[in-house]
N, C-alpha and C positions, 0 to 999 in steps of 0.2 A: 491738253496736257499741262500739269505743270511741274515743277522742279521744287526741290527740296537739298539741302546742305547740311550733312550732319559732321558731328565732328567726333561721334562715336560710333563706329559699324551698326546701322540697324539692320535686324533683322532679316527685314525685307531685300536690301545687296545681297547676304548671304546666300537667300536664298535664288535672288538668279545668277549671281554667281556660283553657288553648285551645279545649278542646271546649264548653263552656256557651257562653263568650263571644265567640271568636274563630270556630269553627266555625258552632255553631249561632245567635248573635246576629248577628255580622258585626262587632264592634267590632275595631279595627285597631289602638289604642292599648291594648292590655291591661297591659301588662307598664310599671312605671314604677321611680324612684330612691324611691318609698316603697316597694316592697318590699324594700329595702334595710335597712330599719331598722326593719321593721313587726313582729309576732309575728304569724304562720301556724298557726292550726290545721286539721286533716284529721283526719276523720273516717271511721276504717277500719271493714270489713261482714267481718269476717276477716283474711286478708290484703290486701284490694281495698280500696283510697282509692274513697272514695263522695261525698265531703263537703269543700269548702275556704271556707278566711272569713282575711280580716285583720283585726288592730287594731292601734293606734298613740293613745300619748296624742299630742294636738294643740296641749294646753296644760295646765296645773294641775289633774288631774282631769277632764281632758276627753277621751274618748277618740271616736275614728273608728274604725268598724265599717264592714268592707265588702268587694270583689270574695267576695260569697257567693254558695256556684256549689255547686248539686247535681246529680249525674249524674243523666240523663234516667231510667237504670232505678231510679232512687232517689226520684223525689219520689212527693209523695202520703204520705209515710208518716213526718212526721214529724220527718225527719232534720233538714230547715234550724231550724223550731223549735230543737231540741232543741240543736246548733250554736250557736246564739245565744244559747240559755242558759247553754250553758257556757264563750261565749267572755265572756257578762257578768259569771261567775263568778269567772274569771281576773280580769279588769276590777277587779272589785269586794275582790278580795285583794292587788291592787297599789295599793288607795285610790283607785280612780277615781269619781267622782259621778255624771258625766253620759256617755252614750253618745249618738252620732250616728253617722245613715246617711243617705249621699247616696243615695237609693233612685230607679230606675228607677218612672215614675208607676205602670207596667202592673201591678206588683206592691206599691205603696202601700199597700191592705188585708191582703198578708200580714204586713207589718209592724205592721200597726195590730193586729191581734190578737197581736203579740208585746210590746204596750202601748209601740210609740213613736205621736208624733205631728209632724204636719208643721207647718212655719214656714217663712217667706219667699216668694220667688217663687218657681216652677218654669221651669229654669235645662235648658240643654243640654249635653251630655257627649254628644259624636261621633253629634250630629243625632237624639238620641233624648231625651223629658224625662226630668227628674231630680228630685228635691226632696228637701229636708234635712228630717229626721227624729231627733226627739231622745227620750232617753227618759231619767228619773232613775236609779239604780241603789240 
């Protein structure tokens, strides 16, 4: 596997994020003007995009982690973990402190073993829960 950082939506996000989000979730506002300005990484299995995440600092060290979307023949094995590490990586090479994910509840424990934890209340994004998840870097 390896990893790639763009800094303009390629193609290839798009398209597994149609398919995790838009296809197999139902969400209809996928696509926004923060990907405009966000950094994309993809996660290629050879030449096949397997794996997509954004980030964007938010404010001074603060960065937003998120639309993370692995393809359906892809989980189980590792990939989103591993994603997450090395978009904290990145993060962490441009002086970022802190990371946050707006996380979908249903998946709230896989973040918790990638050591974020949640704060606030659990909040709706297109009728689904949500909750903010922070984690130090």
């Amino acid at each position: 596997m390896t990893t790639k950082v763009y800094e303009v939506l390629p193609e290839t996000a798009i398209e597994i994020r149609e398919k995790v989000f838009v296809e197999e979730q139902g969400f209809a506002e996928e696509f926004d003007s923060t990907d405009k300005t966000a950094f994309h990484m993809v996660v290629y299995d050879g030449g096949r995009a397997a794996a997509t995440c954004r980030y964007y600092e938010a404010a001074a060290g603060e960065y937003v982690l998120g639309r993370i979307a692995v393809l359906r023949e892809y989980r189980g094995r590792r990939i989103g973990a591993e994603m997450i590490a090395a978009a904290e990586d990145e993060v962490r090479r441009a002086g970022g402190k802190t990371m946050l994910i707006h996380a979908q509840t249903r998946v709230r424990v896989f973040y918790e073993k990638q050591g974020y934890a949640a704060f606030g209340d659990i909040d709706f994004e297109e009728n689904r829960e949500h909750i903010w998840m922070k984690k130090a870097l």
